[in-house]
C-alpha positions in Angstrom: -21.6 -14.3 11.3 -19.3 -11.9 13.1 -17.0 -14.2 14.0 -16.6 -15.3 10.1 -16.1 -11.9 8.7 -13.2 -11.1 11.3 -11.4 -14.2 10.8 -12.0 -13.4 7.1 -10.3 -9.8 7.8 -7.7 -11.6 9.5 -6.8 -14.3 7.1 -7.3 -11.4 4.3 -4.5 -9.5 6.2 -2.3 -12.5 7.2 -2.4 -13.2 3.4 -1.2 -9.7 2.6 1.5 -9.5 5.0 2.8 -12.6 3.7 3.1 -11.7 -0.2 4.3 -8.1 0.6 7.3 -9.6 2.8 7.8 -12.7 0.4 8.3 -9.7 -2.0 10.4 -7.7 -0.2 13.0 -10.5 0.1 13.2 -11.1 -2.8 14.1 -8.6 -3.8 16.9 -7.8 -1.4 18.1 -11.3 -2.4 18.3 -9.9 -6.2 20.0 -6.7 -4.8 22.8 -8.7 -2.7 23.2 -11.1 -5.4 24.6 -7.8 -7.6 28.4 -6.7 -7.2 29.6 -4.0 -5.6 29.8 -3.0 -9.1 26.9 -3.5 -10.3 25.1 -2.0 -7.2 27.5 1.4 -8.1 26.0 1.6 -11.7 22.5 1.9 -10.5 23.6 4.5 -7.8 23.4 2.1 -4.4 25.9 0.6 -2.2 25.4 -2.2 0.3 24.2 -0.2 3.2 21.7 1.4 1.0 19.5 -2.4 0.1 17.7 -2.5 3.6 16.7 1.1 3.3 15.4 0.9 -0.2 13.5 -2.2 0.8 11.6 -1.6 3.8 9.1 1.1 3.5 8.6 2.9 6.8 6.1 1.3 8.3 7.6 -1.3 8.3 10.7 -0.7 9.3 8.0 1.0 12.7 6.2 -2.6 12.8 10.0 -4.2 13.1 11.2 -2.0 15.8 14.0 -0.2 14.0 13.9 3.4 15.0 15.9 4.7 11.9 
């Protein structure tokens, strides 16, 4: 019975990880699809996207350091 509810957990978090990063790109494919324009009228520029996007863990989970 152990074994089911920790492959449960597992799936559970697989699951999760998926959607949340299926979700992230996403929407920094909606962000680089804007203009430089465009980006300027909401108050970003191009090197602002991956920041806005990744939260900090996971930026930790990726590796980057920033």
């Amino acid at each position: 019975m152990r074994i089911l509810r920790a492959i449960g957990r597992w799936w559970y978090r697989f699951i999760n990880y998926m959607v949340t990063w299926e979700m992230h790109r996403d929407a920094v494919k909606h962000l680089n699809r804007l203009t430089d324009r465009e980006l300027k009228d909401i108050g970003l520029n191009r090197g602002d996207i991956d920041r806005m996007i990744w939260f900090k863990e996971d930026k930790q989970d990726r590796g980057d350091t920033q």
